[in-house]
C-alpha positions in Angstrom: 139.7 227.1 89.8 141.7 226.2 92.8 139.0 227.0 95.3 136.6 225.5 93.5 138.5 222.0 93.2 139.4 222.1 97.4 135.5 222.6 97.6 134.0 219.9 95.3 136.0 217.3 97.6 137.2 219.0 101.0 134.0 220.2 102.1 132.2 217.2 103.3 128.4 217.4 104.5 128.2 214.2 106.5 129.4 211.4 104.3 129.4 213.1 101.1 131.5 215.9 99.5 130.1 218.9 98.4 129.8 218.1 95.1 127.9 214.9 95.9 125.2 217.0 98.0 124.7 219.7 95.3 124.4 216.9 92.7 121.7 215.6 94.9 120.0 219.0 95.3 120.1 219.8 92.0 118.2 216.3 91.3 115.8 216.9 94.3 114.4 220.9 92.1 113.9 218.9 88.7 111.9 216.3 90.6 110.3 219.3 92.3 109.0 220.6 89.6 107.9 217.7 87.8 106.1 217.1 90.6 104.5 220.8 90.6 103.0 219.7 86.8 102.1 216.5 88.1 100.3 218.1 91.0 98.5 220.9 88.2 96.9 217.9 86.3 95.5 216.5 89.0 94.1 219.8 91.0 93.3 223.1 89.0 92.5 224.9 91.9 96.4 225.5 92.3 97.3 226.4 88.6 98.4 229.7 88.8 100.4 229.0 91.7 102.5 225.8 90.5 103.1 227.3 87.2 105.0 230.8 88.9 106.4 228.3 91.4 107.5 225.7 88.5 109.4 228.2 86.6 111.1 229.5 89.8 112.2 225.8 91.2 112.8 226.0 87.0 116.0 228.5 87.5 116.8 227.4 91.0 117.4 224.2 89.7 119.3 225.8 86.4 121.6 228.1 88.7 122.7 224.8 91.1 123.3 222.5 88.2 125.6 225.0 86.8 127.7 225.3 90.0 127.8 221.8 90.1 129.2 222.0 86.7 131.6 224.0 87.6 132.4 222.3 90.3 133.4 218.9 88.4 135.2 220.8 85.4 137.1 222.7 87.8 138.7 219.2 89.1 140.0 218.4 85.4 141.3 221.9 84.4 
């Protein structure tokens, strides 16, 4: 947990810490794929392809929210 905890503050991507930016990415595939559903309703000719790319963005976003979990437990254990 000691790596993790130098990593969720030490590494800093311009301004923010590491933490910070993969909060922010992790916010950035949810919207994504929102945004895929949004753009199905509104254009069928691409159904096939935002519903495979929706459940893709779908774990991308499940596997970077749980690094940044582990990244903010790891600075209270």
């Amino acid at each position: 947990m000691g790596v993790l905890r130098d990593w969720a503050y030490a590494v800093r991507v311009g301004a923010f810490p590491l933490i910070a930016i993969i909060g922010f990415a992790t916010y950035g595939l949810i919207l994504l794929g929102v945004l895929l559903m949004i753009i199905r309703r509104w254009n069928k000719r691409f159904l096939r392809l935002t519903f495979k790319l929706h459940r893709w963005v779908g774990y991308a976003a499940l596997a970077v929210a749980t690094f940044h979990l582990l990244l903010g437990v790891s600075l209270y254990v």
